[in-house]
C-alpha positions in Angstrom: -16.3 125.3 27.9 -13.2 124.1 27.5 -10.5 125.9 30.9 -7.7 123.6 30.3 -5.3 126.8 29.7 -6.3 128.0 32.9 -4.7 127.4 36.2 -6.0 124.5 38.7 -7.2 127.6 40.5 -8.6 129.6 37.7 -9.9 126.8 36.2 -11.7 126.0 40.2 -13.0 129.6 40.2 -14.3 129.6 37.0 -18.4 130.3 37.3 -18.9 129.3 41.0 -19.1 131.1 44.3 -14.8 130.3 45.4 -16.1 132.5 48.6 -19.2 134.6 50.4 -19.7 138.0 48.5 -18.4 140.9 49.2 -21.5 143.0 51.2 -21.6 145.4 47.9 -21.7 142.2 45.9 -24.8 141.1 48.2 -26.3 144.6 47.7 -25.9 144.5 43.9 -26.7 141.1 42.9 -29.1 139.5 45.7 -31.0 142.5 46.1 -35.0 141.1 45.1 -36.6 144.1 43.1 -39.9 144.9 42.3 -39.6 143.3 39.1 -38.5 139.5 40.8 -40.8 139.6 43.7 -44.2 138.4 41.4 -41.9 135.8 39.6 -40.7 134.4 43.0 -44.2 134.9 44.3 -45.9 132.3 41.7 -44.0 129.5 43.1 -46.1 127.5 45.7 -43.9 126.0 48.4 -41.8 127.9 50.1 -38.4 126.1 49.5 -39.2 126.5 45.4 -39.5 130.3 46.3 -36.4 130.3 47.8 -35.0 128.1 45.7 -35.7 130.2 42.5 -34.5 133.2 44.3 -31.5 131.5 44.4 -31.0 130.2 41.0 -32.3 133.9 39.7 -29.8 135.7 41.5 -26.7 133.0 41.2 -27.3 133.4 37.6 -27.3 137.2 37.8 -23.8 137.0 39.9 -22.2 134.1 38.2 -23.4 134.1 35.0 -24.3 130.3 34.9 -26.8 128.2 36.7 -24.9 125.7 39.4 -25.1 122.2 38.2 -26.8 121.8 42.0 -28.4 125.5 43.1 -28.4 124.6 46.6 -24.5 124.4 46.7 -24.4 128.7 47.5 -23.1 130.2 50.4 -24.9 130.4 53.5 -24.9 133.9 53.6 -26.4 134.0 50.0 -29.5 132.1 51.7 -29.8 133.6 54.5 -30.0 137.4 52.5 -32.5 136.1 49.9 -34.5 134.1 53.0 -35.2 137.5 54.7 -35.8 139.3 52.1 -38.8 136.4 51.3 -40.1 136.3 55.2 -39.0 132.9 54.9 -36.7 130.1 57.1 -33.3 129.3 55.3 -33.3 126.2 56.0 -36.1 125.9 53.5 -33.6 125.7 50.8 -33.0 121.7 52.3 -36.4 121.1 50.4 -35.7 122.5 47.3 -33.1 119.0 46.7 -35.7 117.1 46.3 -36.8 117.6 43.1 -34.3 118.6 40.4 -36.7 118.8 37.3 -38.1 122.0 39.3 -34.7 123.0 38.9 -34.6 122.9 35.4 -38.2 124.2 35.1 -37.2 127.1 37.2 -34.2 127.8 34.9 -36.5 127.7 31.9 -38.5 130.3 34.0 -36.0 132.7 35.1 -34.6 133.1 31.2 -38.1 134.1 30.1 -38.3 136.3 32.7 -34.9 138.0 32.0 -35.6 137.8 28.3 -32.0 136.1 28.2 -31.6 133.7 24.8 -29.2 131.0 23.8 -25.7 132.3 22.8 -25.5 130.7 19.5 -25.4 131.4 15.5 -25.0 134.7 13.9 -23.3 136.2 17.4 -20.9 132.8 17.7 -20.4 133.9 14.4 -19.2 137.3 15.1 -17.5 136.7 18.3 -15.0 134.3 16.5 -14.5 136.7 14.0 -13.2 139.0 16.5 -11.1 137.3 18.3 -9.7 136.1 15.2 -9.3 139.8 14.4 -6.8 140.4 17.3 -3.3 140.8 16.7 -0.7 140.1 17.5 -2.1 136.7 18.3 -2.8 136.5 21.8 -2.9 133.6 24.2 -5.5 131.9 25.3 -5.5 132.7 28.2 -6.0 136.6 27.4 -8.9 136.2 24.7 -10.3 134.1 27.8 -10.0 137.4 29.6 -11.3 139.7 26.6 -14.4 137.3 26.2 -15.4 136.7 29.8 -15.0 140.2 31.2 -17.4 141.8 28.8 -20.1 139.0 29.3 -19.6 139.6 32.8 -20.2 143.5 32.6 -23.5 143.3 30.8 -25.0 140.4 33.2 -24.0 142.9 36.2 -25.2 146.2 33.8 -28.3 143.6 33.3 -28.6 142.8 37.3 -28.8 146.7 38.0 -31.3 147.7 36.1 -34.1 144.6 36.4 -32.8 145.1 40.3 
């Protein structure tokens, strides 16, 4: 996506962790339900079940995968390690490999039943913003876009968590 309307700082903050969450942030978003335990579960080693902890719940906080899902705070770890019975420094393992990544991601959009945003709903997204007036700036429709997306993964987080 194109940020260059944002700020150097916006455009830094933009769909990365910029600092540890908030302990309600923690509670909302890297809380492992009943519903993610089996999916973490069928992972063999331990740093792939950590690591896929990670990826589900940066994706459930952020909204994207990080181009490198080890790069999360500490903190982030160290919450989804005990809630796995399992060392944080496991995650050091999970670098290995980066095509598990990517089979991992695959695994965690099944599992949220989450699908490409493309077609009829581009479609219809452009059409709306188009339908705004006065004609706003960019950086507002950035704002009008983003905010709802990020409401329905957090609506989405609570209830599969």
């Amino acid at each position: 996506m194109l940020v260059g309307f944002l700020s150097d700082e916006q455009a830094a903050r933009y769909r990365r962790y910029h600092a540890d969450p908030s302990p309600e942030q923690l509670a909302r978003f890297f809380y492992l339900g009943p519903l993610d335990l089996p999916f973490v579960a069928q992972r063999r080693r331990p740093p792939n079940q950590l690591g896929y902890a990670v990826q589900l719940c940066t994706l459930r906080f952020l909204g994207p995968f990080l181009p490198d899902p080890a790069q999360v705070p500490a903190i982030v770890v160290q919450m989804l390690a005990e809630q796995l019975h399992l060392a944080a420094t496991g995650l050091e393992g999970y670098r290995k490999r980066p095509s598990t990544w990517y089979e991992q991601q695959a695994s965690i959009l099944a599992q949220l039943d989450y699908r490409p945003f493309e077609g009829r709903e581009v479609f219809r997204l452009t059409r709306w913003l188009y339908a705004q007036a006065p004609p706003e700036t960019p950086r507002h429709l950035f704002k009008l876009v983003s905010q709802p997306l990020f409401e329905s993964v957090k609506a989405h987080a609570h209830v599969s968590g």
